[in-house]
C-alpha positions as a printed NumPy array, in Angstrom:
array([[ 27.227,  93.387,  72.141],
       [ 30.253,  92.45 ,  73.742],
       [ 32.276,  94.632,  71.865],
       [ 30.061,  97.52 ,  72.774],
       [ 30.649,  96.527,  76.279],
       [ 34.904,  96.79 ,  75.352],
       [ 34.347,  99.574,  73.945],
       [ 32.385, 101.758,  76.511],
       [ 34.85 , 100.919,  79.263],
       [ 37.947, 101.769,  76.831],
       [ 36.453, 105.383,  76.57 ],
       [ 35.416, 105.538,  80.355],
       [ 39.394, 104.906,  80.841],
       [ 40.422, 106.742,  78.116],
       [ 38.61 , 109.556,  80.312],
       [ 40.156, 109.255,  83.391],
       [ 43.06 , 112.06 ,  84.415],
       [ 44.422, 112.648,  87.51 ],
       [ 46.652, 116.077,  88.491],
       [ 49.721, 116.255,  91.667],
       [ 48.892, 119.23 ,  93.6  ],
       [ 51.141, 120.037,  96.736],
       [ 49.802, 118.99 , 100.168],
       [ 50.196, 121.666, 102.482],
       [ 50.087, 120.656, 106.475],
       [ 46.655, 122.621, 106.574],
       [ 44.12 , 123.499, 104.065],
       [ 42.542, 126.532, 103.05 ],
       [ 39.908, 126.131, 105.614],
       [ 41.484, 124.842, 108.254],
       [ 44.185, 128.063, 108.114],
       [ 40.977, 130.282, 107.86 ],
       [ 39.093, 128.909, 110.803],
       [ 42.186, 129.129, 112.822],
       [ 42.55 , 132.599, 111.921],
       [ 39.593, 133.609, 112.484],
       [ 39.245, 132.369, 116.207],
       [ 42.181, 134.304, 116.443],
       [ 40.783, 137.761, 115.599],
       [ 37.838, 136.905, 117.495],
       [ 40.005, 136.068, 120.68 ],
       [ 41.852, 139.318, 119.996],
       [ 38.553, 141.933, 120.013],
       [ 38.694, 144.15 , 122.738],
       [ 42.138, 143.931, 123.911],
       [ 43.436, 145.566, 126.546],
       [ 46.568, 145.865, 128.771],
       [ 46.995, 147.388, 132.213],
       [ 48.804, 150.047, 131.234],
       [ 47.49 , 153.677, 130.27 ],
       [ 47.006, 154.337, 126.721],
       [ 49.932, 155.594, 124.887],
       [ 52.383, 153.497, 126.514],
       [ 54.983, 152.34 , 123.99 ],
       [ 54.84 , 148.649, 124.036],
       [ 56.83 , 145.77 , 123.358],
       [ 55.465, 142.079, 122.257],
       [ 57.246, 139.341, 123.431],
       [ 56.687, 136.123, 121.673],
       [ 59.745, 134.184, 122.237],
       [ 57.371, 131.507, 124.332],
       [ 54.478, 131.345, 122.142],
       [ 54.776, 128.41 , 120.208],
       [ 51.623, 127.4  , 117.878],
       [ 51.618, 126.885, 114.13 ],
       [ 49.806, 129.768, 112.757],
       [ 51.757, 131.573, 115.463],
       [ 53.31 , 134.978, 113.26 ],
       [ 49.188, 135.562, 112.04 ],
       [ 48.285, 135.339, 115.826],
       [ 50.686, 137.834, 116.929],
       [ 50.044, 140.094, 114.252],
       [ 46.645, 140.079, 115.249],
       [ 47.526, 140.835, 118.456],
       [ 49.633, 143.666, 117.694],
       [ 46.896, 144.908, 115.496],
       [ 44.547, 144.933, 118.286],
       [ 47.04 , 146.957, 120.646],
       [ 47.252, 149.556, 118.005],
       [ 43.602, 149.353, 117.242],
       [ 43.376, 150.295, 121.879],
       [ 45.812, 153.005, 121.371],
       [ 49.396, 151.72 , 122.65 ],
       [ 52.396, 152.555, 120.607],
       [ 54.606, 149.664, 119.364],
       [ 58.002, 149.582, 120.086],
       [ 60.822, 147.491, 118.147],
       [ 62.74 , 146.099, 120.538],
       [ 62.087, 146.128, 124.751],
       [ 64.858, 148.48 , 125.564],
       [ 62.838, 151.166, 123.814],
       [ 59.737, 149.988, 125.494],
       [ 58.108, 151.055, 128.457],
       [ 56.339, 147.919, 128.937],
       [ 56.752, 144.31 , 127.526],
       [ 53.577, 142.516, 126.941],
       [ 55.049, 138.527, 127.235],
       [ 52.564, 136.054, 125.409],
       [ 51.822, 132.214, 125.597],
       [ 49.501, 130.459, 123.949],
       [ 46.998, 128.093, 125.255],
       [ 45.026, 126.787, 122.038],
       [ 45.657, 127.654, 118.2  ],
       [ 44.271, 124.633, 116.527],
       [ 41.159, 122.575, 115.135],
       [ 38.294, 120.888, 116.704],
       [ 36.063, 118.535, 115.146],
       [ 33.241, 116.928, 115.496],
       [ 30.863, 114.601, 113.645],
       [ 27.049, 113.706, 114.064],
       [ 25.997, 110.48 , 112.306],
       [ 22.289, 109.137, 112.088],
       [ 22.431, 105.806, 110.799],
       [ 26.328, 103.805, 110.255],
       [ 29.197, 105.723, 110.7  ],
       [ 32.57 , 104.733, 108.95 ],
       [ 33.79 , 101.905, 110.233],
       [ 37.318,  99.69 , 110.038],
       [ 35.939,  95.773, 110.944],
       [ 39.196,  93.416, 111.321],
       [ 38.509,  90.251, 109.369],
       [ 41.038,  87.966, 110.585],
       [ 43.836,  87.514, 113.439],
       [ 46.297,  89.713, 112.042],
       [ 44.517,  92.32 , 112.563],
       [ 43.919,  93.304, 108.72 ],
       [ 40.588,  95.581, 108.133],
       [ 37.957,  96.608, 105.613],
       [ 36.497,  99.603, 105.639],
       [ 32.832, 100.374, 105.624],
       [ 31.979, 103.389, 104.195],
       [ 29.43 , 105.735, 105.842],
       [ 25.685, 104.812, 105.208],
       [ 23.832, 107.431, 107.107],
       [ 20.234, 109.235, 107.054],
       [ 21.682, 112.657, 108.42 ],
       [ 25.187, 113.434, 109.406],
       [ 26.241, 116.699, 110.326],
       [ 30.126, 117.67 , 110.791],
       [ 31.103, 120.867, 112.476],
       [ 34.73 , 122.283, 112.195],
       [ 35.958, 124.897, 114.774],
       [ 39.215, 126.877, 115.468],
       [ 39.583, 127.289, 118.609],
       [ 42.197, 130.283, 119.602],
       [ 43.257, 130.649, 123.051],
       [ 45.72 , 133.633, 124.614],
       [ 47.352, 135.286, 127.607],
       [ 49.994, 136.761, 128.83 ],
       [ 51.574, 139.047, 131.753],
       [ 52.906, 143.016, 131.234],
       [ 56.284, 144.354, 133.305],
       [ 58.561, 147.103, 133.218],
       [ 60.997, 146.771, 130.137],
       [ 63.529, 148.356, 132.213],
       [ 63.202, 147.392, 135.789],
       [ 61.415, 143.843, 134.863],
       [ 58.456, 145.332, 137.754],
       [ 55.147, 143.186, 136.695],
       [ 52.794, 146.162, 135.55 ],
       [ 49.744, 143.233, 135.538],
       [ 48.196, 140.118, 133.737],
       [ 46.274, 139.706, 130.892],
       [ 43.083, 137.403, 131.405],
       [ 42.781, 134.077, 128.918],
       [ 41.494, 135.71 , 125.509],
       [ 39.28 , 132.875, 123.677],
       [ 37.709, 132.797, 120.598],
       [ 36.359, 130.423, 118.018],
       [ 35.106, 130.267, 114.932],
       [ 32.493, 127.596, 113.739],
       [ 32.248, 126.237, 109.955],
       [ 29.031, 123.335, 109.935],
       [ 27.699, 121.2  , 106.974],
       [ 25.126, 119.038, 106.7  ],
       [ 24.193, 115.84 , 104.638],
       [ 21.168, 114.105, 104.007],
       [ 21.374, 110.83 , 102.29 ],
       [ 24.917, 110.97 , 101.686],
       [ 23.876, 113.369,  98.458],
       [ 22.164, 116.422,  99.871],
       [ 25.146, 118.659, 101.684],
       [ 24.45 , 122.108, 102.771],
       [ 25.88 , 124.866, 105.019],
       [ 29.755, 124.658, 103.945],
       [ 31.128, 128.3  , 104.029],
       [ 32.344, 129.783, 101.333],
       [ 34.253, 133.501, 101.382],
       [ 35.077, 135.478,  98.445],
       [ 37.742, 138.127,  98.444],
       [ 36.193, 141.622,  99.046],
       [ 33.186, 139.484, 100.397],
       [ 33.337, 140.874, 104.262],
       [ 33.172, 144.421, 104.06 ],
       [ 32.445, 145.91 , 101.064],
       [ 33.726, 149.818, 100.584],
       [ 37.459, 150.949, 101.023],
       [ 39.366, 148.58 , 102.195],
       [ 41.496, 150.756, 104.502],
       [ 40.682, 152.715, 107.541],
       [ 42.497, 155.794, 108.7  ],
       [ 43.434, 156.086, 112.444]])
């Protein structure tokens, strides 16, 4: 018997692998749900400035990570309204100066029953960690995307206007039931979105 014992735990170690995979500031989801908020924030743009006016986008103060998708997006959306892009501001006719207020993650965690908890267990201040024993919990992760931004003359530096806050998030929520039973985590496909061409002609 003993021996069977040896041998059963040889094989469930025997079993055992492990793999080094890089570790990236953000994961997969957490770059998509930043994204997203950002095209969401981005829907509907427009400056105060007729259509047609070659514009430049200034993004020497906007400082977020994910920053270079955000202003793409943003560029994409002036296009999308109509207003030529220029290359640099002295071929502009108006610079379009961005900051951003928000390009991050939210979270947010509902718990019925224990949540994870750290108890210290003596003076020094040393812990042990209880692990979750809940009913229900349900975790919700948003990106939360937040822009705006002011338009003037590229050649005179007159202010042409502002450009309201532009806000949008973007809402991935699981659930769990017994600490077994998950549901509602997002998953996208390529090609999922919009099936068809994947171009569109202006």
């Amino acid at each position: 018997m003993r021996s069977a014992i040896v041998l059963v735990l040889a094989s469930l170690l025997a079993a055992c692998a492990s793999t080094s995979e890089t570790n990236p500031s953000r994961t997969a989801t957490e770059q998509l749900l930043i994204a997203r908020a950002a095209d969401k924030a981005v829907e509907g743009l427009r400056l105060p400035v007729p259509d047609g006016t070659r514009v430049f986008v200034d993004d020497a103060f906007f400082r977020a990570e994910n920053a270079s998708y955000a202003v793409s997006a943003i560029r994409n959306a002036l296009s999308v309204a109509g207003y030529a892009l220029a290359n640099d501001r002295n071929s502009a006719e108006a610079v379009f100066e961005l900051r951003a207020g928000a390009l991050s993650l939210e979270q947010m965690r509902r718990v019925v029953g224990l949540p994870p908890l750290a108890v210290p267990i003596n003076e020094s201040f040393n812990v042990v960690s209880i692990p979750e024993l809940s009913i229900y919990s349900r975790r919700d992760r948003v990106g939360v995307a937040e822009f705006s931004g002011f338009v003037y003359d590229g050649r005179t530096g007159t202010p042409l206007g502002a450009v309201a806050p532009m806000i949008g998030e973007y809402r991935i929520r699981s659930h769990k039931v017994l600490m077994v039973i998950a549901w509602g985590q997002q998953s996208v496909d390529p090609g999922e979105s919009d099936p068809g061409d994947s171009w569109r002609q202006f």
